[in-house]
N, C-alpha and C positions, 0 to 999 in steps of 0.2 A: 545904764539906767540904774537908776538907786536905788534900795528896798522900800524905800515909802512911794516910789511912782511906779514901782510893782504891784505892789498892792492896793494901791487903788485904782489901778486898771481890772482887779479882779471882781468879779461880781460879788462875790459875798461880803467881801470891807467894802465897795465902793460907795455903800451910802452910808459909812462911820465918816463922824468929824477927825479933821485932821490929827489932832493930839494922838486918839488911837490906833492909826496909821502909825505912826512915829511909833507907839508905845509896842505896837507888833513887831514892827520891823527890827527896833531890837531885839527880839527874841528870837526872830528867824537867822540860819543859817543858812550857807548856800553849799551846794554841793552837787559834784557833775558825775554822770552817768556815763559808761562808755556805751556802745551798741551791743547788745543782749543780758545791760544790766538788770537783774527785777527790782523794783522801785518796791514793790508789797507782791504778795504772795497771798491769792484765795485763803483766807481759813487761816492765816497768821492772824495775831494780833494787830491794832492801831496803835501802832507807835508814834504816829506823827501825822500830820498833811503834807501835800508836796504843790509847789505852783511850777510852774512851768516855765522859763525864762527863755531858752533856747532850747530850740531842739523839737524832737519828737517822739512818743508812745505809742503804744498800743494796748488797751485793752480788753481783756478774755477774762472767760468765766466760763467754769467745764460745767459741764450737761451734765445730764444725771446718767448721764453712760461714761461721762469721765473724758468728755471728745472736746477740747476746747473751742469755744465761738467766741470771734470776736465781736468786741460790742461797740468799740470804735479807737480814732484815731484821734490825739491830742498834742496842740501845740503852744507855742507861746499864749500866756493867759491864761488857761486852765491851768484849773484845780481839783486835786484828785485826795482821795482819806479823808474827806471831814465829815462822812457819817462814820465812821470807825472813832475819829475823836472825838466827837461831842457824845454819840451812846456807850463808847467803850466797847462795843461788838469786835465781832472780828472781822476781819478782811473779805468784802464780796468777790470780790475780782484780782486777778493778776495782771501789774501792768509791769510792760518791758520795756525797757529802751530800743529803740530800731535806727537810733542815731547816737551821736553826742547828745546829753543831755542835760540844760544845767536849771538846778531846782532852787528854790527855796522851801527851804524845810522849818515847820515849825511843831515843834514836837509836842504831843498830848498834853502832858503834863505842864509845859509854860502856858499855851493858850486857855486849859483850865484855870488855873490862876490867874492867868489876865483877867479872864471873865467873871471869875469871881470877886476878884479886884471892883472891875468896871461894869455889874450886871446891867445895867442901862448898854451896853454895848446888843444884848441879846433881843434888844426887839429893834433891832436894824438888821439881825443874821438871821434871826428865825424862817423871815419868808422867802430869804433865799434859799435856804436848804430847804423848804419844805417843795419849790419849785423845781428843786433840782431832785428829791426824792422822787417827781410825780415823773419828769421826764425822763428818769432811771426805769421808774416802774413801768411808764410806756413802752419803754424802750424792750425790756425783759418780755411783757406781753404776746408783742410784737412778733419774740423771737418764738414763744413759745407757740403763737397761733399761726406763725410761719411754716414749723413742722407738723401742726396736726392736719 
C-alpha cells in the first residue's frame, strides 16, 4: 500500500483533498519496530506521530502509584502522538510494540510546516482530534471511576 492510501484511510487526513495527502506523504517516513520496541515513552517529548501500517501496540499509562494500565490495543490504521504534535506537550502514554511493527512517521516539526504552509488543512483535522481527545478522555475517566 502506498503512503498516500495510508493516509487516507486514517481518520484524521481522511477528509483532506487529495494534494494534501500527497503533500504528507512526502514528509512521512516509514519505520519498523521489533516486539518490545517503545514507539513514545509517558512524559518524553512529541517528536512525531506514528500510523500504524502492520503490526500491533499497546498502550499504558502509569497510575499515580507508578502501576501501569493499559488503555488499549492498536493496529493497522491508527494513529498515535498527535496531541503531543500539534500542542507540543509531552507524551501521555507509553506505547510498545507486542509485534513486528511497521509505522509511518511524521515528525513534529514537518507537519507544523505543512500546516502552516496549508492552514486551511486545520479545519478538516480539528474535529478530529477534538473527537478523539473526548474518547481519550472517556476512556481515562472510565479507568479512574473503575478503581474508585
Amino acid at each position: 500500500m502506498s503512503k498516500e492510501n495510508a493516509l487516507a484511510k486514517v481518520s484524521l487526513f481522511a477528509n483532506l483533498e487529495p494534494k494534501y495527502i500527497k503533500g504528507i506523504a512526502q514528509i512521512c517516513t516509514e519505520r519498523t519496530f521489533n516486539e518490545g520496541d517503545v514507539l513514545m515513552r509517558q512524559g518524553d517529548d512529541g517528536i512525531g506521530l506514528y500510523i500504524i501500517l502492520a503490526g500491533k501496540v499497546k498502550v499504558e499509562k502509569a497510575d499515580q502509584n507508578g502501576k501501569q494500565v493499559e488503555l488499549a490495543s492498536n493496529g493497522p490504521g491508527d494513529i498515535m502522538g498527535e496531541f503531543s504534535v500539534l500542542d507540543g506537550a509531552k507524551r501521555t502514554a507509553t506505547v510498545t510494540a507486542v509485534e513486528t511493527t511497521n509505522c509511518l512517521v511524521l515528525a513534529s516539526w514537518e507537519f507544523n510546516s505543512f500546516m502552516k504552509a496549508h492552514p486551511e488543512i486545520a479545519i478538516d483535522i480539528l474535529p478530529i482530534i477534538l473527537k478523539r481527545f473526548r474518547e481519550t478522555n472517556d476512556a481515562l475517566l472510565g479507568i479512574s471511576s473503575a478503581r474508585s
